[in-house]
N, C-alpha and C positions, 0 to 999 in steps of 0.2 A: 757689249756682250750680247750673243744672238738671243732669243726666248728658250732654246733649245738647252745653249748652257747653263741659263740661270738655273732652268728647272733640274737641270742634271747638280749644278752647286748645290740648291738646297736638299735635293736628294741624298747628297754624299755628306751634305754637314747633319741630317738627322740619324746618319748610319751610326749604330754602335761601331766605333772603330779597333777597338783593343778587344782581341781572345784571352782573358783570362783563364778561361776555364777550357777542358779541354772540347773535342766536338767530333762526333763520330761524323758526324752529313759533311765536316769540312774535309776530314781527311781521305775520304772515301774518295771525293773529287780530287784530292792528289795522287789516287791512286794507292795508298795505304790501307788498307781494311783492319781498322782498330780492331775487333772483337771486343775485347780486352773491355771495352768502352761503354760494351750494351752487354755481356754474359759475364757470368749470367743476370736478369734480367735484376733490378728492385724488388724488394718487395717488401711490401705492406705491413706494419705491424696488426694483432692480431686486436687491437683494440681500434684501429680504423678499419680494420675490417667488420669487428660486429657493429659498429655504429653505419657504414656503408651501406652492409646489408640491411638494416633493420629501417634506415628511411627507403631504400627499393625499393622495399617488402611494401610499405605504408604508400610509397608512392606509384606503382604498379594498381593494388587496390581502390587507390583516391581516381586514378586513370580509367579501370574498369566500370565503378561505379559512378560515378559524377562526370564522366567526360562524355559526351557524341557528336564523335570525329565528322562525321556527315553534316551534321547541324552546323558545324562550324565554316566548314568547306562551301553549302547551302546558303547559310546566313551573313559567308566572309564577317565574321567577329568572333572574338573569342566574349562568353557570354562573362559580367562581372563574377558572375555565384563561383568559377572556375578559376577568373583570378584570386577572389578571397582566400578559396581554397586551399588553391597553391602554397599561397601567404600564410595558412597558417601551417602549414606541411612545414616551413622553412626552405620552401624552393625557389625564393629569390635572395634568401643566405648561403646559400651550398655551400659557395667557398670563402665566405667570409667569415673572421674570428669569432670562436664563440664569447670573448670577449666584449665585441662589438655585438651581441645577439643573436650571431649564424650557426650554423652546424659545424663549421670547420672542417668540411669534408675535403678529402686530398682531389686530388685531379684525376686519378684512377677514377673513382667514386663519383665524381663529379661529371666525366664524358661516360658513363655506365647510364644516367642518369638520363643524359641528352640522349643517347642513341634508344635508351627503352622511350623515352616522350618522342622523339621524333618518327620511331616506326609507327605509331599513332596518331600523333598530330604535328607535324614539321609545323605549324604556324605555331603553335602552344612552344615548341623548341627552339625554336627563334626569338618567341617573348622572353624568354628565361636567358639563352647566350647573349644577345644583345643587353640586357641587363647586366649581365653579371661576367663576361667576356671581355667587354668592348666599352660598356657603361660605367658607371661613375665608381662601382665596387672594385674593379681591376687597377684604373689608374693613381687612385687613391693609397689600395695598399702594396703599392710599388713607389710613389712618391709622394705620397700625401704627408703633409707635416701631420703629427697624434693630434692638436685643435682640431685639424679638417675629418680625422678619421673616427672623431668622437662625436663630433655635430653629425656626420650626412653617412657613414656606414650603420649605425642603428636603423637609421631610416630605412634605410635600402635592405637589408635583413627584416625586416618589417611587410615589407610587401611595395614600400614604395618604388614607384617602376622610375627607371634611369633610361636616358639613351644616349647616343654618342652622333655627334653632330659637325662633321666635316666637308661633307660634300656639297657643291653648290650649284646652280645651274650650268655655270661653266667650268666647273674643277672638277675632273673626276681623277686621273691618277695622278696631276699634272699640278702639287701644288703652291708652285709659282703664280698660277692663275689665281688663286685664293683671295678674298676680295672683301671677306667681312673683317670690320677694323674692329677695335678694340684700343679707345684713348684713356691713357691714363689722367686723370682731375685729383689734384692733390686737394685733401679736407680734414678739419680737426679729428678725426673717425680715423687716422690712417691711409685715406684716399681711395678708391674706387677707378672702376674703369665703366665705361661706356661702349658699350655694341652695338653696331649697324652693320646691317645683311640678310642674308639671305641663304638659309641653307634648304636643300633636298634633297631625297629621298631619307627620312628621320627615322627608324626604324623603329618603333616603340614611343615616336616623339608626338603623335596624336593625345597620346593618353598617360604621357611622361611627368612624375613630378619633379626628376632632377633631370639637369641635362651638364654632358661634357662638350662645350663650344671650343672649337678652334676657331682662332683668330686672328688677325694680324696687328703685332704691334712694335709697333716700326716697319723695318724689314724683315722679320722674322717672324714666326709662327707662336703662338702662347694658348697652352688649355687652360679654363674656367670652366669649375661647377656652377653652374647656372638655375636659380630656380623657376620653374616653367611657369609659373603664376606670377611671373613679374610684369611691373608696369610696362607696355612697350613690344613683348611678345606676341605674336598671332599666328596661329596655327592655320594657316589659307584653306589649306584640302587634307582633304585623307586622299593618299593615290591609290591606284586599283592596278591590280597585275595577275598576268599570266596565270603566276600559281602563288603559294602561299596568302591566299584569303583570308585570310582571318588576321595577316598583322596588320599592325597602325603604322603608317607609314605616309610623312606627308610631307610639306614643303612648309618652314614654319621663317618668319620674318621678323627681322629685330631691329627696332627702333629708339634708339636711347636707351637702353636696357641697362639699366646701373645694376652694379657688379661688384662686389666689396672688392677690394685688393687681399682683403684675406683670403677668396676665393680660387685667387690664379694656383694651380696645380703646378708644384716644381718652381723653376724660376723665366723669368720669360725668355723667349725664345727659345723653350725646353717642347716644346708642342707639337712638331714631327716627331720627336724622338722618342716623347713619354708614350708617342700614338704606335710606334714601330715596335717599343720591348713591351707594348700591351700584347698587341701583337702574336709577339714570341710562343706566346701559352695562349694567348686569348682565339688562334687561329685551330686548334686543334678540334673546338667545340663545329665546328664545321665535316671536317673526317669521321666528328662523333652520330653526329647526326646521318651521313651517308651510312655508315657502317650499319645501325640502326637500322636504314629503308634494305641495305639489303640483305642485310638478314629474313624481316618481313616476305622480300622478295624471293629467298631463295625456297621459305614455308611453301608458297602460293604456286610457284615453279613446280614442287614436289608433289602437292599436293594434285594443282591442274595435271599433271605429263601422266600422273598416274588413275585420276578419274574420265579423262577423254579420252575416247577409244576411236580411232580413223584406219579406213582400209584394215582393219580384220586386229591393230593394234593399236596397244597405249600409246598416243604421242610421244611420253617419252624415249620409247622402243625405237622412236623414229632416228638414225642419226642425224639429222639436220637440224630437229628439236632438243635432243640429246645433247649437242655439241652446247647448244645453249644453256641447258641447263646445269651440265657442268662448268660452263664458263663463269655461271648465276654465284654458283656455290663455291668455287675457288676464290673469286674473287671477295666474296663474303666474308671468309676465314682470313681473306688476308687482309679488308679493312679492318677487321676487329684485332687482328695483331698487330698491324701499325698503330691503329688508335692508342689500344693498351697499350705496347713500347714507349710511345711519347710521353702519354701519362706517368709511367711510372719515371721516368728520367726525368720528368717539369717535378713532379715529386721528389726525387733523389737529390736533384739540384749543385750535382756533381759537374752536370756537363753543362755548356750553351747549347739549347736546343734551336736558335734561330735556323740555320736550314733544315733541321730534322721538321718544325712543327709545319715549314713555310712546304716544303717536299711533302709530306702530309696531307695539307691543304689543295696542295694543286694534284696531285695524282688522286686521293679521294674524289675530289668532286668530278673529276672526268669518268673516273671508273664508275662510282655510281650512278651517273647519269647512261653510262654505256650499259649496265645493269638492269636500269629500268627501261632502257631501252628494247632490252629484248627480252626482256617480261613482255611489258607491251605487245610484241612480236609473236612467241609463244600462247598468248591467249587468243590473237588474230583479234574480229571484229570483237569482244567481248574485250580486248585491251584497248579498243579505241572508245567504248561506251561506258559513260560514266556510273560510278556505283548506285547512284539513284535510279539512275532508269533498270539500270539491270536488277536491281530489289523490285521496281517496281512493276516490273512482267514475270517476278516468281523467283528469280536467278541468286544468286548467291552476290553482294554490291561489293564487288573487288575494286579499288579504288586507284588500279594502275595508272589509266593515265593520269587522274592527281599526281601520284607521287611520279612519275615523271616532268609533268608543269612544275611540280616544287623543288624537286631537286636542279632543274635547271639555274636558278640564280647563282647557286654556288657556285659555278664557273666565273662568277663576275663580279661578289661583292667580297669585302676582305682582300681584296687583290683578284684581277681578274687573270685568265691561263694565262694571259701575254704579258699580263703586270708582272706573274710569279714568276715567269721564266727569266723574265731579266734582272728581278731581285736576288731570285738564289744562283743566277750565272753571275752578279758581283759579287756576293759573296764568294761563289766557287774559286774565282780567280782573285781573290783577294791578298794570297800569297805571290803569286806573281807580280802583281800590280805592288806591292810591297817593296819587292826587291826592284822589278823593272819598269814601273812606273813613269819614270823621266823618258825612258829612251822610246814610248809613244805620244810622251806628252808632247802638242806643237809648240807647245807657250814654253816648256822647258828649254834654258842655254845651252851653250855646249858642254860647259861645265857639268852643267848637271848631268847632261845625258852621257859621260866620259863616265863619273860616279857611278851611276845607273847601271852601266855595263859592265865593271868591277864587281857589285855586289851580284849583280847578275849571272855573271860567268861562273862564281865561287857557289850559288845557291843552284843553278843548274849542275856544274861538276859532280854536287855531289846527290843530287835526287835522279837524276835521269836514269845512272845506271841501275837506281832501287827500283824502274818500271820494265826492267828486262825479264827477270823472273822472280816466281814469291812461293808461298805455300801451297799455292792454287796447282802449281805445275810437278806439286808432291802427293802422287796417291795417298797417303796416309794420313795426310793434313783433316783436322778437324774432324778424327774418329770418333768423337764422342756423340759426335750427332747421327751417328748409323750411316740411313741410307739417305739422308738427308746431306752428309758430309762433301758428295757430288756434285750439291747446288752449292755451296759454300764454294767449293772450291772454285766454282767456274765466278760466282761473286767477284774474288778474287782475282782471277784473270782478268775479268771484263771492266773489274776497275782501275789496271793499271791501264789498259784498253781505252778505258774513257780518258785518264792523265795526257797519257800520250798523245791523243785525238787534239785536246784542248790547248798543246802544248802546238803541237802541228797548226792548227787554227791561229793562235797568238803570231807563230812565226810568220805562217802567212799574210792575215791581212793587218796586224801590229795595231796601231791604233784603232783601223775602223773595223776592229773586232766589236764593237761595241754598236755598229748599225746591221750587223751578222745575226739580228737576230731569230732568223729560222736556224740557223746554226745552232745558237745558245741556245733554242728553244728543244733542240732534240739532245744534246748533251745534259741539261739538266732532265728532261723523260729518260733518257737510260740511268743517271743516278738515284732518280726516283722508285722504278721499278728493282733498282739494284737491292734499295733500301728496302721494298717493301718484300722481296726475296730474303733476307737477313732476317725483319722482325718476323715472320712465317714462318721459317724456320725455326727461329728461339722460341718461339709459339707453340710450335709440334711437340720441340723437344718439353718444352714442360709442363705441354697437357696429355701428355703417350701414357705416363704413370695412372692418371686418371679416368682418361677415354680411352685407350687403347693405341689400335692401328689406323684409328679412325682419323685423326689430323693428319699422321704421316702422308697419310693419303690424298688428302686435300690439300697439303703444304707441296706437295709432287707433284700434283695435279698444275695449281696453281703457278710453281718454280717453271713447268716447259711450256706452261702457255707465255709468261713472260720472258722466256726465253728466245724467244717466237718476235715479240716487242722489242726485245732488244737487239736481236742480230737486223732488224728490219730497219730500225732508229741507226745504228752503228753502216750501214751502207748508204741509207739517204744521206749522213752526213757530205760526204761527197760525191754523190751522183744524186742531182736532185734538180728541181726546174725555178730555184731561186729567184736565179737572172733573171731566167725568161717569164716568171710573174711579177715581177717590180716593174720590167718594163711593158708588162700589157697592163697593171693597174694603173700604172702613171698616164697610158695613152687611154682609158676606159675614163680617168678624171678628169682629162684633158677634151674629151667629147670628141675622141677619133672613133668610139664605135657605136655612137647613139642611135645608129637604124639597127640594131638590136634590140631599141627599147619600142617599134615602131610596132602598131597592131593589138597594143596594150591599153586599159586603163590603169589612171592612179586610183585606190580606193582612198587613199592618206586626207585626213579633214586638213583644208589649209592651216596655216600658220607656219610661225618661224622656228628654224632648225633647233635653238636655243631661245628659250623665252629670256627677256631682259627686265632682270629685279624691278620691280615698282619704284623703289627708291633711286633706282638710279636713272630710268625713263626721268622723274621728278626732277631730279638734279641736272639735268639734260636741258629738261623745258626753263 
């Protein structure tokens, strides 16, 4: 078996594979536009909602007083007096049981939470989701046996800091490559397991007192809570980056590390899959945080375009600044209604949110990052100069280009764009690959792929005609939503549009649909913005009672910019330079055009592409 397939096996054996529940993001890609699924929207009972508001309130406050964002950004550390703080707020319980000591706040209340901390301090927002996201609180109460979630969720509702530990110098989305073991030693105690390895980038793992280790035992993957003070662990560095200064983040080494067997989460080789339905919900605290920066950004947009004045007018008078700044603010309103949407559905717990929160994740972080992009742009050289210097000659310290360094990671940790595009393009096609699965597989008989094409024939007969026409091609379809009912409908058109596209795809290149992936990579971007066209919508409509005409407007706004995205996404599918960049990167690696690189220096300090674990240099010599 090649490296390729293995890593594609253990990929497809950590997938949840059974739909129980129903799923607006799957059907969308079949071309079906549930509504029915997301309206009207959840909502909140009124006693999570006074308990919501009233930590905000307390946590907004503890923000204003005891927090400076500068200092952090300045000093890269989040100062202890900040962490205690937090700790006693209960902001590293949010969402764990008040039973276990947390607030029990829902997930609504919970990304409200990230997005007001991270318009202020994205490092302090990052301390807190990796925590409680991705950390030891999330996998525990989704599989933790009640011994494990009595011992280490107090803890963690306490202020004790968790992190999540998978990545390794050589593994990043690829986790076949995985390489820290985990042996099981039978002992009168019940037995134990033993860890050697080497993980990186630890987010929170500098200053962590629990940690969640994936591991290898056997052939398969297996999580452990692990306590960071144990014999055998070492913390090598704190690593430094781009943006986000202020987290702990470092490359931590484990040698002998005994590990109760009580400790292993789930059962083993359960460790891709407990780290994927973390995932599920745990990936949403990322969209919470963009949405957050651009809100911030769309203040500073409105406030800047209308105190600069060039050539005789406000900048923002200017169309060229103008267009930007309505792009700032559309898109603003619409990450905070995709966020809210997801929230409240991971709270409803009616549907599977897996490609809802995973579409989420990938479409927020690129938009935000597009957002503070042209903040940055709009301010000119005062968005290239950092808020210190600009306080420090008189000016007001706008801290744009920060929050563009910070928002950049997001493209890349949690899945990065090119991870997420081919996760939620298996899932998209996960109905197809159901029924016609054999007849791409090569390893499949003939038998099988005879079977294959029976179920086949019968599942196409009767879906394909349901993508010829739908509600979308009925003026009157979806009148309750006014003048918003237009975006809807075209929703609807464009997603039988995308059905069909994907169907057209499969036929063509059949199994090496699956190496297509600038293909799948724009098919899931048009479901993305489809989705994020729907939650905007459901958004206008149920804040129009409250604000006015004032959403509709920006939900309008918003709808024909991404409308814009999508007809653009929906032609590169087939007209596009594919081909002809696979085969100029393959000849750029192959050093057919290295007098391009001629007349340059390197600045890069030597050393090797991938440093190789100490442990294993050792074992080598």
């Amino acid at each position: 078996m090649t490296d390729y397939a293995k890593a594609r096996e253990i990929a497809e054996q950590a997938r949840e594979r059974e739909w129980t529940r129903p799923s607006f993001g799957k059907q969308l890609f079949l071309g079906d536009l549930r509504l029915d699924l997301v309206h009207p929207m959840p909502r909140p009972d009124a006693e999570q909602n006074a308990r919501g508001d009233e930590f905000l309130h307390k946590l907004r406050r503890f923000l204003e007083d005891k927090v400076d964002p500068a200092a952090i950004e300045r000093e890269a550390v989040v100062p202890q007096d900040v962490i205690t703080g937090l700790a006693d707020l209960g902001a590293f319980g949010m969402k764990i049981e008040p039973e276990y000591g947390g607030l029990g706040l829902n997930h609504l209340y919970y990304t409200r939470a990230l997005a007001l901390v991270g318009s202020y301090s994205p490092a302090i927002a990052t301390l807190l989701s990796a925590h409680q996201s991705i950390g030891v609180p999330q996998p525990l109460r989704l599989f933790g046996t009640e011994a494990q979630k009595r011992t280490f969720l107090p803890r963690c509702a306490r202020g004790e800091i968790s992190a999540f530990l998978l990545t390794e110098p050589d593994v990043g989305s690829d986790p076949a490559r995985l390489s820290t073991t985990a042996t099981f030693v039978d002992d009168p105690d019940g037995g134990h397991y033993v860890i050697d390895g080497t993980k990186l980038w630890t987010t929170n793992g500098t200053i962590a007192d629990l940690l969640v280790v994936m591991a290898r035992t056997g052939s398969r993957i297996s999580a452990f809570v692990v306590e960071a003070n144990s014999p055998g662990i070492t913390v090598e560095r704190r690593n430094a980056f781009m943006g986000l200064r202020g987290i702990e983040n470092g490359l931590t080494r484990f040698e002998g590390v005994r590990v109760p067997a009580a400790n292993l989460i789930g059962k083993e080789g359960q460790g891709l899959k407990i780290a994927l339905t973390t995932l599920n919900t745990g990936r949403i605290s990322v969209p919470a945080v963009c949405a957050g920066i651009a809100k911030w950004a769309t203040k500073i947009a409105r406030e800047w375009g209308d105190a600069r004045v060039q050539w005789g007018r406000r900048i923002g008078e200017h169309e060229a600044v103008g267009g930007k700044i309505a792009f700032i603010a559309c898109t603003a309103y619409a990450l905070e209604a995709l966020v809210d949407l997801c929230s409240r559905l991971a709270d409803d717990e009616r549907n599977d949110i897996r490609i809802e929160a995973a579409l989420a994740k990938l479409w927020a972080s690129e938009m935000a990052w597009r957002v503070a992009d042209e903040l940055v742009q709009i301010r000119g050289g005062r968005g290239f100069e950092t808020a210190d210097s600009l306080a420090a000659r008189g000016e007001r310290g706008v801290p744009a280009e920060q929050m563009l360094r910070d928002l950049r990671i997001n493209r890349i940790f949690e899945g990065s764009t090119e991870i997420m595009h081919l996760l939620i393009a298996r899932e998209a096609v996960d109905a197809h690959l159901s029924v016609a699965g054999d007849l791409v597989d090569p390893k499949a008989d003939m038998r099988a792929k005879a079977a294959a094409a029976r179920r086949a024939g019968g599942f196409y007969a009767r879906w394909l005609p349901t993508l010829v026409a739908g509600p979308g091609n009925r003026p009157g379809s979806y009148a309750d939503f006014g003048p918003l009912a237009h975006e809807l409908r075209y929703v609807e058109r464009a997603c039988r549009k995308l059905a069909r596209s994907t169907f057209y795809g499969m036929s063509r290149w059949q199994g090496r649909l699956e190496h297509r992936q600038r293909f799948l990579g724009r098919i899931v971007d048009i479901g993305a913005e489809l989705f994020a066209m729907t939650a905007v919508c459901l958004r206008a409509r149920e804040d129009a009672a409250r604000l006015g005409r004032g959403p509709q407007e920006l939900a309008e706004g918003f709808c024909r910019q991404a409308r814009q995205r999508v007809e653009a996404l929906f032609h590169d599918l087939w007209h596009n330079t594919d081909d002809t960049d696979t085969r100029i990167a393959r000849r750029v690696m192959a050093g057919r055009y290295t007098f391009l690189e001629e007349g340059v220096l390197d600045p890069s300090i030597d050393g090797p592409w991938v440093a190789v674990p100490r442990a294993r240099v050792a074992a080598k010599s």
